[in-house]
Structure formats: C-alpha cells, structure tokens
C-alpha positions in Angstrom: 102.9 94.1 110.2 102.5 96.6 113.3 105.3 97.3 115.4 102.4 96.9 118.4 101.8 93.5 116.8 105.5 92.2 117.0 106.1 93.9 120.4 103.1 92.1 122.1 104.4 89.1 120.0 107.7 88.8 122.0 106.1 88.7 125.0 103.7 86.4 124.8 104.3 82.7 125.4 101.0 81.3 125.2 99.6 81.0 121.7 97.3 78.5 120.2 99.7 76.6 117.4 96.7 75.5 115.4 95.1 78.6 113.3 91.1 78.2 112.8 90.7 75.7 110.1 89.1 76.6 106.7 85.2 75.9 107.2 82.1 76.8 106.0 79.9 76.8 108.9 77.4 79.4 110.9 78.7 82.3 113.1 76.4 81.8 116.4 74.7 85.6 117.1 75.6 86.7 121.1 73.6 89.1 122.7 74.7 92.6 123.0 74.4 95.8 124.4 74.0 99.2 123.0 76.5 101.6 123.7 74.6 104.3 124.5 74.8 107.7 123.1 77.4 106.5 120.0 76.5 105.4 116.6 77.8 104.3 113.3 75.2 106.4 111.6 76.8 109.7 111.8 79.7 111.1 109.7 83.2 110.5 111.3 86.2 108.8 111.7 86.2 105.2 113.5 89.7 104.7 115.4 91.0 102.8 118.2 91.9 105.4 121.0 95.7 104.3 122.3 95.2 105.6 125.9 92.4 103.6 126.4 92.2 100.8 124.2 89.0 101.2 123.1 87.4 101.9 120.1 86.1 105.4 119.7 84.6 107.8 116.9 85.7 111.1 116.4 83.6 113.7 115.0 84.1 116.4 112.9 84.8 118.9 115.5 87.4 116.9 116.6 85.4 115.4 119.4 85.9 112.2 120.7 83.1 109.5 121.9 84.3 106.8 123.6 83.1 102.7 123.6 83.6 100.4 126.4 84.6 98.6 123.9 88.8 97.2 124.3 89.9 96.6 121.0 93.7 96.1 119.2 92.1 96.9 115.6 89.2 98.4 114.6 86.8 99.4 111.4 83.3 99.8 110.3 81.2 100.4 107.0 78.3 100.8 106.2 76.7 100.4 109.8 78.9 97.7 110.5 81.7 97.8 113.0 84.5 95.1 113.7 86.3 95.3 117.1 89.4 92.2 117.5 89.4 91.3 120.9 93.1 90.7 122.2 92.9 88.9 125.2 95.8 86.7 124.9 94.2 83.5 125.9 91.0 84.3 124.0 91.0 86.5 121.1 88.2 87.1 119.4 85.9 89.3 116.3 83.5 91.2 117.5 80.8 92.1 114.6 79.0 95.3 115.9 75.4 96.6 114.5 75.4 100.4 113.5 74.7 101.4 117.2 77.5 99.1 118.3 75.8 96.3 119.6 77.4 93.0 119.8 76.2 91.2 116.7 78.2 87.8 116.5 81.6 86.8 118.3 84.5 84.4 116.5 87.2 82.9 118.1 90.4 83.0 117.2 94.0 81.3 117.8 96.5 84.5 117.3 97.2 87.9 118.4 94.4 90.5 116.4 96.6 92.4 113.5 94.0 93.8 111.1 90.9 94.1 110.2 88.3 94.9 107.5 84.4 95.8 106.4 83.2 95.8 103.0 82.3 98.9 101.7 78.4 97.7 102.0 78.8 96.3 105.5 78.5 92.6 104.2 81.5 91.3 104.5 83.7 91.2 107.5 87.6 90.0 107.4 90.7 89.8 110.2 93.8 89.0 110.0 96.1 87.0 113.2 99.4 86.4 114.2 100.2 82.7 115.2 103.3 80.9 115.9 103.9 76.8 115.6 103.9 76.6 112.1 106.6 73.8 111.5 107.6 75.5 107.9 108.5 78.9 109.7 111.1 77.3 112.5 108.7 78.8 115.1 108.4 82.1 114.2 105.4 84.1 113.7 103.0 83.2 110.3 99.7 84.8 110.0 96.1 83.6 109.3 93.3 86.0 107.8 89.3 85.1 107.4 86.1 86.4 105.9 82.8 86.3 107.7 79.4 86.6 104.8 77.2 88.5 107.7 74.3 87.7 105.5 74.5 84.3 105.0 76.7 83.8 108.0 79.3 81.9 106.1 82.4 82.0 107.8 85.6 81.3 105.8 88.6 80.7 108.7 91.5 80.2 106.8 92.1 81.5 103.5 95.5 79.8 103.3 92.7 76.4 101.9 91.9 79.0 99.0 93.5 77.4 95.9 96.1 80.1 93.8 95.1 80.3 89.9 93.4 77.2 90.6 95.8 74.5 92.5 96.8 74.0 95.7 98.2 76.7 97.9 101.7 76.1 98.7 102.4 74.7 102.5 104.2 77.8 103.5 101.3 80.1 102.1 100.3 83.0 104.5 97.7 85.5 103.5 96.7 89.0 105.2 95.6 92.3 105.1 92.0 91.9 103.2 90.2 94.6 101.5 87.2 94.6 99.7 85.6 94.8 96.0 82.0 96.6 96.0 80.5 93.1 95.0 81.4 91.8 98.4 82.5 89.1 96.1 86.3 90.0 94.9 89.0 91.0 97.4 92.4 91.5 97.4 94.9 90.9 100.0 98.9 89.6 100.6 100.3 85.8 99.7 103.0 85.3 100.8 105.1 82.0 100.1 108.9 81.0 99.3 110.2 84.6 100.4 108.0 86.4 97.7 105.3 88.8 98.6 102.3 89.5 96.8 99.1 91.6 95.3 96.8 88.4 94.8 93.1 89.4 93.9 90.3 86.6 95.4 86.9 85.4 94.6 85.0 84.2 97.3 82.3 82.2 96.3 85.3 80.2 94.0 87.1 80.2 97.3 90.2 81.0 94.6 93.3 83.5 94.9 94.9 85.2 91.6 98.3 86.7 92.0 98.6 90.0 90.2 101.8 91.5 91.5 105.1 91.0 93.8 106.0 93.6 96.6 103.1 94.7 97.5 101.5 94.2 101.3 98.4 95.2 103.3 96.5 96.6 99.9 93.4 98.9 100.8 91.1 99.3 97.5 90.4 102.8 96.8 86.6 103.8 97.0 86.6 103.6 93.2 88.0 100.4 92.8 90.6 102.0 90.5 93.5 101.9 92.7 95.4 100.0 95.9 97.2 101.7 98.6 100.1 99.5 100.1 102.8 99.4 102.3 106.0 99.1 99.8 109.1 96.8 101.1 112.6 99.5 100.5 116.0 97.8 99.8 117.1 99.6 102.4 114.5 99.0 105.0 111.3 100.3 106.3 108.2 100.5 104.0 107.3 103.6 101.4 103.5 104.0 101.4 102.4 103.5 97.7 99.0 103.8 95.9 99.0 101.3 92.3 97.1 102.0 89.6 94.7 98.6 88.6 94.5 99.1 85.1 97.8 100.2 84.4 100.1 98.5 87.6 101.8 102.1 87.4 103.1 103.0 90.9 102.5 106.8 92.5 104.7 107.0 95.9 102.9 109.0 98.6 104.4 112.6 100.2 104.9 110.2 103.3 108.3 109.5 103.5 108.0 107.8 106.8 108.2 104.3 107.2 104.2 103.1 107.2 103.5 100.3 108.7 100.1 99.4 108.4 97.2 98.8 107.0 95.8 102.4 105.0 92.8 103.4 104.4 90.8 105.5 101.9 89.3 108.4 103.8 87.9 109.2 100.2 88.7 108.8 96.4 91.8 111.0 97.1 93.3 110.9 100.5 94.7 108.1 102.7 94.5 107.7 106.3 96.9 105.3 108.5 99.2 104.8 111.9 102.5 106.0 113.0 103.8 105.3 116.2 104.9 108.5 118.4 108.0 108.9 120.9 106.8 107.0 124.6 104.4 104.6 123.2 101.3 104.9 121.3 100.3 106.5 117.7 98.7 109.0 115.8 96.9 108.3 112.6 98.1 111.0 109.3 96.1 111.5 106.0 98.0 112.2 103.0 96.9 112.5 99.3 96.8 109.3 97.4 98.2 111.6 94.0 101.8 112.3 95.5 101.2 115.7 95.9 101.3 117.5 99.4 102.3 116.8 102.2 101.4 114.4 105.4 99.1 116.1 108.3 97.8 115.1 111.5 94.0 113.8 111.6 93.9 112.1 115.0 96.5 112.1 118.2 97.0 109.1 120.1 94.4 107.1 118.0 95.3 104.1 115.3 93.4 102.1 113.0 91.3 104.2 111.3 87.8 104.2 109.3 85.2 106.7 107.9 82.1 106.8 108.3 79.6 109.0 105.9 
C-alpha cells in the first residue's frame, strides 16, 4: 500500500466508516467534457503527473500533455481511462472515454489507492482505504470494486464475494485488481487472519479462489502467463517479483528497491511502477520482468503508470 496512501491517511480525520456495500445496481452516466487536444488513441504512457496532480500522457518523445483532470491513481486500456478522485469528503471513480470525457462517476467512502482497466476497456476496478472497521481496532482496512462498463453492473464490495465457495471471513480485505482477457477472471489480494494472498476471481460467480500466500497487488502479464507482485521480505520492505501461473515458480526482478505499488506490464517483458524521490513526489522505473538487467528511469515526477498502444 503507497507510502502517499498511508501519509494522507494520518492526516485525515474525516472518513466515511461504512465502505460501499456489495450491489448490483446501474452506474448513472454524468456529462462530460473533452479535453481538448489529448487522447487515449495514441501510443504512450498514461501517468499521474506529481507536481500537478493530474493525470497526464507522455508520448514517445518524452513529451508531456497535461488533463485538467486531479487524480491520486490513474489508468486506461483500450480507450478507457479511470481517474480516483481524492477529495477527502467525496472521493470518487471517474470512467473516461478514449478522448477523456467524463463517462460515469462512483462514489466512494475511502481514500483512492489503486486502480485498474481490463485489457479490453470493459472492465473497470478501484481499490480504497477506509477506517472503522470494528475487526481492525480502528485502523485502516481496504475495500476494492469492479464496474461491467457494458452492462453497467457495478460490484462495490468484493469482500461479499464467497472464497472457494463459502462465506468470506469477517476480517476479509481484498485489493489491488487486475484483469483476465475475458473480462471475466481477475486476480487480486485477500487478506484475512494475518495471511496474505494470490486469490484468482470470477465475476459473474461473484467467487474468489486462493492460489497462493505472500503475494500483494498482482498485475497479470499481457500474456496471461505470469503476475508481477509486490513480495513481503522478513526483513522489511517489499522485493518486486514476477510468478509464473503454470508453474508458481518465482523470478525476483533487478529492482532491489523496496516497490511499493501496484506494477504494471508495459509489455510481455518489462514492468513499469512508482518510487518515491527525496522532497516528496515519485518517478515511475521499468525493469525487465526475466531478472535480467537493470532498473531505468521512464518518467520523472510521474506515478501510476499505463500504456497505451
């Protein structure tokens, strides 16, 4: 979970203590506005510029285009953007169209901590932080949902998914979504008595299959062969890992430094994710998903990043 996340976290006093129940209900379309001159149609990277706020697209020549759009996590797929709105008394998902219009707009009770698309730009997910959860002494829990743009289905809580078909623990948190190509299966983090986990979910079952302990924020590799995660040391800190699906053999990345986020596949080989720099702010690093080589800079004082094309 970001250190942004926690820091904004400690500061803030007024939360909603009741996360957005598990429904299956329609997301109301809000009109929007283009943002003139930027697109999702184009080849480039989708990030959230840290000076400003907002999310931006940098192109190939390293040039920056700019939304007036204030975001804490963005992403986009497919012509399909997601921008979490963090105003502390109103957070909200933003769905964008391919030229960034304002699509539909969700509530939510919790500070914005991640976000997904589907690779075909179906399937929208977030995850929150809330606190008042009476099984975690007051301390932060999280809730994560998935929006069908589609059909507009809206599932709010995946916590009211069932695990290998009974009911989730009370203590169950799940975050960090990521998407199968059928916009069907996902995989994503449970977390309950202490242990952490690789679960794998069906959506239209509206069930949750653990698969493997230790591993958090998975990202699904273009190829559906492999998951990038943040691994939990003994000593500390996280070790960004990629795990192979068919064989649950794990390949630690050339990035040493502690990751803590959310990666994601830039393509079948490399990864791209955060790191916070000296004075505030980040830069997002790619490094190859094999082991080999070594980290390097693809975008200053930018986080949460997506390709497009």
């Amino acid at each position: 979970m970001t250190w942004r996340i926690l820091t904004a976290l400690a500061s803030t006093v007024l939360l909603a203590a009741v996360a957005i129940g598990y429904t299956l209900l329609r997301a109301d379309p809000a009109p929007g506005v283009p943002q003139a001159g930027l697109t999702l149609d184009r080849p480039g990277l989708v990030l959230r510029d840290t000076g400003s706020g907002r999310l931006a697209i940098q192109r190939a020549d390293g040039r920056r285009e700019t939304a007036a759009l204030d975001c804490a996590r963005v992403y986009a797929a497919n012509g399909t953007g997601v921008c979490l709105h963090a105003d502390a008394l109103s957070p909200q998902v933003v769905v964008l169209d391919h030229d960034l219009t304002e699509r539909r707009r969700i509530p939510l009770n919790g500070l914005p901590n991640r976000a997904r698309v589907s690779g075909s730009g179906r399937m929208v997910s977030w995850t929150v932080f809330v606190t008042g959860d009476s099984y975690n002494g007051g301390r932060f829990s999280t809730r994560s949902g998935i929006l069908d743009t589609r059909t507009g289905t809206l599932a709010g809580n995946l916590e009211n998914f069932t695990v290998n078909g009974a009911k989730a623990a009370p203590d169950a948190n799940v975050w960090g979504v990521t998407f199968a190509a059928d916009d069907n299966r996902f995989y994503a983090t449970l977390a309950t008595d202490g242990h952490r986990r690789l679960v794998r979910g069906d959506f239209a079952s509206r069930d949750l299959e653990p698969l493997k302990d230790n591993v958090e924020c998975p990202s699904l590799s273009p190829d559906g062969t492999r998951i990038a995660y943040k691994k939990a040391l003994p000593e500390g800190g996280w070790r960004l890992t990629v795990l192979g699906l068919g064989d649950l053999v794990e390949i630690p990345t050339a990035e040493t430094r502690s990751v803590d986020d959310q990666a994601a596949w830039i393509d079948d080989h490399t990864l791209a994710y955060a790191l916070p720099h000296a004075g505030g702010g980040a830069d997002v690093w790619a490094v190859p998903a094999d082991g080999s080589g070594a980290p390097r800079l693809l975008a200053a004082g930018a986080d949460s990043p997506s390709p497009l094309g």
